[in-house]
C-alpha positions in Angstrom: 163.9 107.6 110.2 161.4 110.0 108.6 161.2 108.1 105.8 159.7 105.1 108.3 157.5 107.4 110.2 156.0 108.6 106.6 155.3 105.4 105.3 154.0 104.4 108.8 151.7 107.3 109.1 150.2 106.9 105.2 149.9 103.1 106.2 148.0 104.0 109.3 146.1 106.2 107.5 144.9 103.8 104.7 143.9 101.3 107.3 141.7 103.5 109.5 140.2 104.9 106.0 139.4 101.4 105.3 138.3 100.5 108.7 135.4 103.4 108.5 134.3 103.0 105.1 133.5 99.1 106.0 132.1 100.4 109.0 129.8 103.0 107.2 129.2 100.3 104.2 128.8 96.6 106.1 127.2 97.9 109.7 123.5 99.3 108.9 122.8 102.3 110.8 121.1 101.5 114.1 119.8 105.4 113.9 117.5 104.1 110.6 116.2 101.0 112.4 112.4 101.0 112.9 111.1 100.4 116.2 108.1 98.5 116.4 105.9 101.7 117.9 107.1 103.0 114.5 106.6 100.0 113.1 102.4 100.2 114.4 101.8 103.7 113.3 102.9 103.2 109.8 100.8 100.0 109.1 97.8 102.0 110.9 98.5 104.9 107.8 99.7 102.7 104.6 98.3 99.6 105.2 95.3 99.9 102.5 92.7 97.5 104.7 92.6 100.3 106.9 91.9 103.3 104.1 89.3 100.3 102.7 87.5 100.4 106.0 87.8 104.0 106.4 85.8 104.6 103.3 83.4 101.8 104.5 82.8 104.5 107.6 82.3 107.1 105.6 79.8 105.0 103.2 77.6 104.0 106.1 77.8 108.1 107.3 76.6 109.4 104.3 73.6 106.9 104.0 72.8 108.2 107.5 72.6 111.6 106.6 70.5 110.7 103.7 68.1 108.7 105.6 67.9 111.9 108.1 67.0 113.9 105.5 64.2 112.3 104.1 62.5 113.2 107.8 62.3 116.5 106.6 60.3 118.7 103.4 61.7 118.4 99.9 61.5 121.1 97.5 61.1 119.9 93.5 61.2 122.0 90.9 59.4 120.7 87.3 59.3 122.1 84.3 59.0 121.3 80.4 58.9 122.9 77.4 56.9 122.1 74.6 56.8 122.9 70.3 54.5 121.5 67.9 54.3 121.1 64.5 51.0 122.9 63.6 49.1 125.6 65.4 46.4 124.7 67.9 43.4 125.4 66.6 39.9 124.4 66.6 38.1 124.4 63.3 34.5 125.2 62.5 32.8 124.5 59.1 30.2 126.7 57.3 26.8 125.0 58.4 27.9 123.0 61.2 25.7 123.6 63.7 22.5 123.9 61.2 20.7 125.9 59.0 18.1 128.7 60.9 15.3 130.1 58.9 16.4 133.6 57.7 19.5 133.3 59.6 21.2 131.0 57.5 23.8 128.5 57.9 25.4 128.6 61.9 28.2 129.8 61.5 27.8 131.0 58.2 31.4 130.6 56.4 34.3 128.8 57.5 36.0 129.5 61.4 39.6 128.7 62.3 39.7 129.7 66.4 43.5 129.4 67.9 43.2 127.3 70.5 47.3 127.8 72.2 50.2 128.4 71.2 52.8 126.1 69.0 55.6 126.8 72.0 54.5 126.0 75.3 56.0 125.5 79.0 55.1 124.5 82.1 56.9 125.3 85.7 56.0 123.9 89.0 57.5 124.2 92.5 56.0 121.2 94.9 56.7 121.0 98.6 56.1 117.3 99.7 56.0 116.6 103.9 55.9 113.7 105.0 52.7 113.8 108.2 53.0 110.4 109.2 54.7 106.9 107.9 53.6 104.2 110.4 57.5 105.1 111.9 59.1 103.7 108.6 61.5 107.2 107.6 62.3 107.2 111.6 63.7 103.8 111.9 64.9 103.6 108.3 66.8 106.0 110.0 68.1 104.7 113.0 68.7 101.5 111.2 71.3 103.1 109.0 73.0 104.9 112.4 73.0 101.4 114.1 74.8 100.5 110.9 77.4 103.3 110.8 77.9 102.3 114.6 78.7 98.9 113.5 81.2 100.4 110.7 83.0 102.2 113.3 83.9 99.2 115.8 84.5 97.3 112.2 87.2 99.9 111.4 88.4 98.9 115.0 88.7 95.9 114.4 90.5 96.0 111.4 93.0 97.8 112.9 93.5 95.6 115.5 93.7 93.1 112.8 97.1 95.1 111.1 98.3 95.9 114.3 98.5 92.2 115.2 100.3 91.1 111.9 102.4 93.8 112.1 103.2 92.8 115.5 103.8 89.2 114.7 105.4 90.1 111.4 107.8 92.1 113.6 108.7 89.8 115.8 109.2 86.6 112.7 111.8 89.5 111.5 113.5 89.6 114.6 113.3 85.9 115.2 114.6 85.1 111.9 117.8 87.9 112.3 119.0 85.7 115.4 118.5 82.4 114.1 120.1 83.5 111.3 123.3 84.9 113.0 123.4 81.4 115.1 123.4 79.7 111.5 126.5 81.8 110.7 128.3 81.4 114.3 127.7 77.4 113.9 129.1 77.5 110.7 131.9 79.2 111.3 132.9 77.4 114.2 132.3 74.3 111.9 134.6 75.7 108.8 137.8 75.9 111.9 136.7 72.9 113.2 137.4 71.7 110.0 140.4 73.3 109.3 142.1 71.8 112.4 140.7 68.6 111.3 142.4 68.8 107.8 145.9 69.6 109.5 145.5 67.0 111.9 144.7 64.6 108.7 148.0 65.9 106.6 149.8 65.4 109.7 148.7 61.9 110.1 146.8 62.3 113.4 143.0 62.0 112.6 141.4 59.4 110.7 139.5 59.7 107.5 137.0 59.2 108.6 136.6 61.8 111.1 137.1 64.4 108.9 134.2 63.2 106.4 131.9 63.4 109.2 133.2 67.5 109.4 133.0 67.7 105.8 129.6 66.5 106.4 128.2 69.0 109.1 130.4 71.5 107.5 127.6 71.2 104.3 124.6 70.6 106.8 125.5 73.8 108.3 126.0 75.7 105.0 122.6 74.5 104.2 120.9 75.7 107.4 122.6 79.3 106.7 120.8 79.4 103.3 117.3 78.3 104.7 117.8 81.1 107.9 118.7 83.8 104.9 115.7 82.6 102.8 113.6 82.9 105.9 114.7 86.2 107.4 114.2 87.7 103.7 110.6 86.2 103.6 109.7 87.7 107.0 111.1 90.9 105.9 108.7 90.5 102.4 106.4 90.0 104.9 106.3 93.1 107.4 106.9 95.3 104.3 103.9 93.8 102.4 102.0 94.9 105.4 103.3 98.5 105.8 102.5 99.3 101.7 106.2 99.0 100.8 108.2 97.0 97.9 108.1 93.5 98.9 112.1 93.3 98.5 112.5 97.0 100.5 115.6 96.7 102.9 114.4 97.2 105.9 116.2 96.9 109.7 114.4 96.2 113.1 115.5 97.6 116.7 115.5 94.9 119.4 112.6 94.8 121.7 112.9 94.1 125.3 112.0 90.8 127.7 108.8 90.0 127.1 106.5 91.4 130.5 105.1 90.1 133.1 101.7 88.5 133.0 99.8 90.5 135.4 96.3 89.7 134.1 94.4 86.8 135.7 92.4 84.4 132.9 89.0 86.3 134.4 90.3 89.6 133.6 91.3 89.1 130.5 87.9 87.1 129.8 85.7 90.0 131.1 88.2 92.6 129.4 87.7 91.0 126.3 84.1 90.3 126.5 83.9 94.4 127.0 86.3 95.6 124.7 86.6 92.7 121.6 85.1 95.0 118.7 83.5 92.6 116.9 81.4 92.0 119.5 80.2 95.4 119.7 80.3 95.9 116.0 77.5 92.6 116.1 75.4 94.4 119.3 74.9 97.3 116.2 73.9 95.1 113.5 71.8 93.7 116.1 70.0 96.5 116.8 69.6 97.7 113.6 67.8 94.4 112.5 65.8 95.3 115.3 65.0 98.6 113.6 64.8 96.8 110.5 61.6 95.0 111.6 60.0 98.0 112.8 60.4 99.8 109.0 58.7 96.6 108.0 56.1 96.6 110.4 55.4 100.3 109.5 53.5 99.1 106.4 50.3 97.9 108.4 49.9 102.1 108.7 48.6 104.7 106.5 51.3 107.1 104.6 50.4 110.3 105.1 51.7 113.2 103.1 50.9 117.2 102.4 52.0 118.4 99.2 51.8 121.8 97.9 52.3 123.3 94.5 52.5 126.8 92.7 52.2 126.4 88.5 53.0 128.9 86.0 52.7 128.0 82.4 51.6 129.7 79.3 49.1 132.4 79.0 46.1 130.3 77.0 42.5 130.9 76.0 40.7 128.7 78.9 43.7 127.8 81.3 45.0 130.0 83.9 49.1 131.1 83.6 49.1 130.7 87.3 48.2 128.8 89.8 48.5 126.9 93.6 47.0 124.0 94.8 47.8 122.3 98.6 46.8 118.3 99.2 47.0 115.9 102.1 48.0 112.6 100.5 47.1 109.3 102.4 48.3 105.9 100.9 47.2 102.7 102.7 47.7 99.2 101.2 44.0 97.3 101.8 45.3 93.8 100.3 49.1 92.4 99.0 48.9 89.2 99.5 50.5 89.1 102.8 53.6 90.8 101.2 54.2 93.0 104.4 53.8 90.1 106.6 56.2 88.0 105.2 58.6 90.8 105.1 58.5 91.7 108.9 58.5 87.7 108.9 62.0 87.8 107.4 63.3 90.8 109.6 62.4 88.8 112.7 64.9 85.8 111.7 67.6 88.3 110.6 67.1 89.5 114.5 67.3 85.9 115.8 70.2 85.1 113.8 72.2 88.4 115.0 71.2 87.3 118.7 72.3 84.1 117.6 75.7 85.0 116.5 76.3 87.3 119.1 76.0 83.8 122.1 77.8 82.3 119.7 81.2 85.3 119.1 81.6 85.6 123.0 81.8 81.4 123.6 84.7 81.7 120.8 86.1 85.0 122.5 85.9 83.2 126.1 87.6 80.3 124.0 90.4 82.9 122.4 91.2 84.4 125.7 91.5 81.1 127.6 93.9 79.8 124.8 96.2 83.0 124.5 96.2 83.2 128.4 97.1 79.5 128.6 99.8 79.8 125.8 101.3 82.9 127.5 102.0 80.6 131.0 103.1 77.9 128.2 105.7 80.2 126.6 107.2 81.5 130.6 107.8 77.8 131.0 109.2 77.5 127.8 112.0 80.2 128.1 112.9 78.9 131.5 113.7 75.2 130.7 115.5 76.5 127.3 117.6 78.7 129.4 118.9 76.0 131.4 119.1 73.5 128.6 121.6 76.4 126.3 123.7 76.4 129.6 124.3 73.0 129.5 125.1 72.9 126.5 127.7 75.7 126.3 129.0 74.0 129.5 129.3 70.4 127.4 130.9 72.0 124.8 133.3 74.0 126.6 134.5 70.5 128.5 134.6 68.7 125.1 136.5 71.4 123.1 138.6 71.1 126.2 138.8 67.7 126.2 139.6 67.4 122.5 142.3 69.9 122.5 143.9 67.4 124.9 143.4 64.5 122.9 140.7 62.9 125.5 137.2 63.5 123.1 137.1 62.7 119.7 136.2 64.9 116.5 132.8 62.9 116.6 132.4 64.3 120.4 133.1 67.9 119.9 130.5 68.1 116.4 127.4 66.8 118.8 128.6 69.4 121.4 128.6 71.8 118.4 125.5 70.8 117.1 123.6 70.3 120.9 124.8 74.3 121.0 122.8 74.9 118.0 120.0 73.4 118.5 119.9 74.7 122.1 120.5 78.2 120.8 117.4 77.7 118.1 114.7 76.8 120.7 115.6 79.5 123.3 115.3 81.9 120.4 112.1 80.5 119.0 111.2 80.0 122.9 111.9 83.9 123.6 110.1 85.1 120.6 107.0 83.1 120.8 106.4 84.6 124.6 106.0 88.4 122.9 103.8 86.2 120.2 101.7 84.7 122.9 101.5 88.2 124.8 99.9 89.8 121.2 97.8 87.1 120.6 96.4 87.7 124.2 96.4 91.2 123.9 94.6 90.8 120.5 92.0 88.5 121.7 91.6 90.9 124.3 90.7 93.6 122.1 93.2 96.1 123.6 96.0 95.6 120.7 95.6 99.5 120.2 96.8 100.1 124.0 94.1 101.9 125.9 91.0 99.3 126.6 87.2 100.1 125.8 89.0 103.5 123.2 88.2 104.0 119.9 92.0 105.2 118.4 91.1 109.2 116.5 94.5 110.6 115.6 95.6 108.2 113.1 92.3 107.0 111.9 91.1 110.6 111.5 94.7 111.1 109.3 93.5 108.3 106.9 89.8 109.1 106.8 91.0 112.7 105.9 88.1 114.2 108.2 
């Protein structure tokens, strides 16, 4: 009797040991599944369109500051240093200037005079004002803060780009995981479907026949297992591409809830995204700065006005001073260029009128966007509730053929449509319950509130990135 309890107890004990490394091995671990919060926040810090329009920020910064500091004095400093080859000297022959009388030859013998010296140098410091520039420093620089603006709600935008892909790309992976599963379930319920069918067949009680046609959806159904594998692996490539990872990284997905009520009527979503789309804003800045644009150009009808002062030093020589300042006012005014100012506020004006232009243009297609999503999103509602009650029917029809066929009353022929009406029910409430979260981001997206909070500019994670 303690011989059977051992053996009992070490059989127990290699079967629960078994048990829980298949468990730890074959179940992933829920704890390591990303969310799709988690999912946002890491596209918004790897994904490398964001870092590229980070720098783009800090690009159009920097030329701002520059322009803001040409408002202001510059100091130069100039120098050079010069060697020759031979002494500077003036040379004076015997008799050059004539011959006097008594006196003689002027100058009477031969006189070398130095005239500098063979190593020479030069400093200068020069302060340079600017007075007055018909406006064209001023606007040059607002033009580049209009600019910088328009860099900002392009950053914006582009992360409301990679939020949305991420978002769709998250949802593909969870669309393809189900569809995938149902490919397994119908081909399982296929492979004992056929297995009954093959004993019925030794046994003389099904036709040939009948089980070909299994045979038949028992390879259809292997084949729509290896196309929802293919495509939950490509969705996978696909979110990980956009989060910066290995194409082929395993990654796991937690589930995501119902998909929420549409509580925005079509004109609040048209007037929220006509307020908060940033591409529209990003086009009201370059608007503006072509405004400014034409205004530089205009400056060059004015004068340029400048004061520049100067302190020299250089080297102590025979009839120029070692040191020395000078101050100047400076005025520069183009009298005649061939019209070469006029065309060029000429050309600043249609760069204006094409920015005006574009903006009518971006907020007909963003009216156009919004009506589309918001349409879609009422499409998708429908969607889930007729495919609800069409996968109830269908599990219905199948459980009264499987019981029918168990009975002998339905044939092998009835119970694989009942299979495959199942299947095909199952696929479009799944593709019906995942497009209404798609629908909802594309609304949310054309919206221009895919960061969450409408009219914000996100800081936390953009500033991260940036590294300010």
């Amino acid at each position: 009797m303690h011989w059977i309890t051992s053996r009992l107890f070490l059989y127990g004990s290699t079967v629960l040991s078994l048990v829980l490394i298949s468990v730890v091995v074959f179940c992933p671990a829920t704890a390591d599944a990303l969310s799709l919060e988690q999912a946002r926040r890491a596209a918004l810090e790897a994904n490398l369109d964001i870092k590229i329009a980070a720098e783009k920020l800090i690009e159009t910064e920097s030329l701002s500051k520059e322009r803001y500091s040409a408002l202001f004095f510059r100091v130069d400093a100039i120098g050079d240093l010069t060697h020759m080859n031979k002494e500077r000297k003036v040379d004076i022959g015997r008799g050059e200037y004539g011959t006097y009388g008594a006196t003689g030859p002027l100058p009477s013998s031969n006189i070398s005079i130095a005239a500098g010296e063979r190593d020479t140098y030069e400093a200068r410091l020069r302060l340079t004002q600017p007075v007055f520039t018909g406006g064209r420093l001023y606007y040059s620089y607002r033009s580049a803060q209009a600019t910088k603006s328009a860099s900002r709600w392009d950053r914006q935008m582009s992360q409301e780009d990679i939020l949305f892909k991420t978002e769709r790309a998250y949802i593909s992976v969870l669309q393809a995981q189900e569809l995938n599963k149902f490919a397994e379930d119908h081909k399982r319920n296929i492979k004992a479907h056929l297995h009954d069918m093959e004993l019925k067949y030794k046994q003389g009680r099904a036709a040939l026949n009948e089980l070909l046609k299994v045979k038949v959806e028992m390879a259809r159904a292997k084949e729509e297992v290896i196309k929802a594998k293919n495509e939950l692996l490509s969705t996978r490539g696909e979110l990980n591409t956009i989060l910066n990872r290995p194409y082929e990284q395993a990654i796991e997905v937690s589930l995501v809830g119902a998909p929420a009520e549409l509580e925005l009527s079509l004109k609040d979503a048209e007037a929220r995204a006509l307020l908060n789309r940033p591409d529209i804003k990003s086009m009201r800045a370059l608007k503006k700065g072509a405004l400014f644009d034409r205004r530089v150009a205009q400056s060059g009808y004015y004068p340029d006005f400048k004061v520049v002062a100067e302190y020299t030093r250089q080297t102590d020589e025979p009839v120029v001073e070692p040191e020395n300042w000078s101050a100047m006012l400076y005025m520069e005014y183009p009298l005649w260029q061939w019209g070469k100012i006029r065309h060029k506020v000429n050309a600043a004006s249609a760069v204006e009128r094409q920015n005006q232009y574009r903006i009518a243009s971006l907020r007909r297609q963003v009216s156009a966007d919004v009506r589309q999503a918001w349409f879609k999103v009422r499409e998708a509602d429908e969607r889930i509730d007729v495919t609800e009650e069409g996968l109830e029917q269908a599990r219905e029809n199948l459980r009264i053929t499987k019981y029918g066929f168990e009975h002998g009353a339905r044939t092998s022929a009835a119970l694989l449509d009942a299979e495959a009406v199942l299947s095909r029910a199952n696929f479009e409430h799944t593709k019906a319950k995942y497009y209404a979260h798609f629908t909802r981001a594309v609304l949310r997206y054309a919206s221009g509130i895919m960061l969450g909070k409408a009219g914000e500019e996100p800081t936390e994670v953009l500033d991260q990135v940036s590294g300010r």
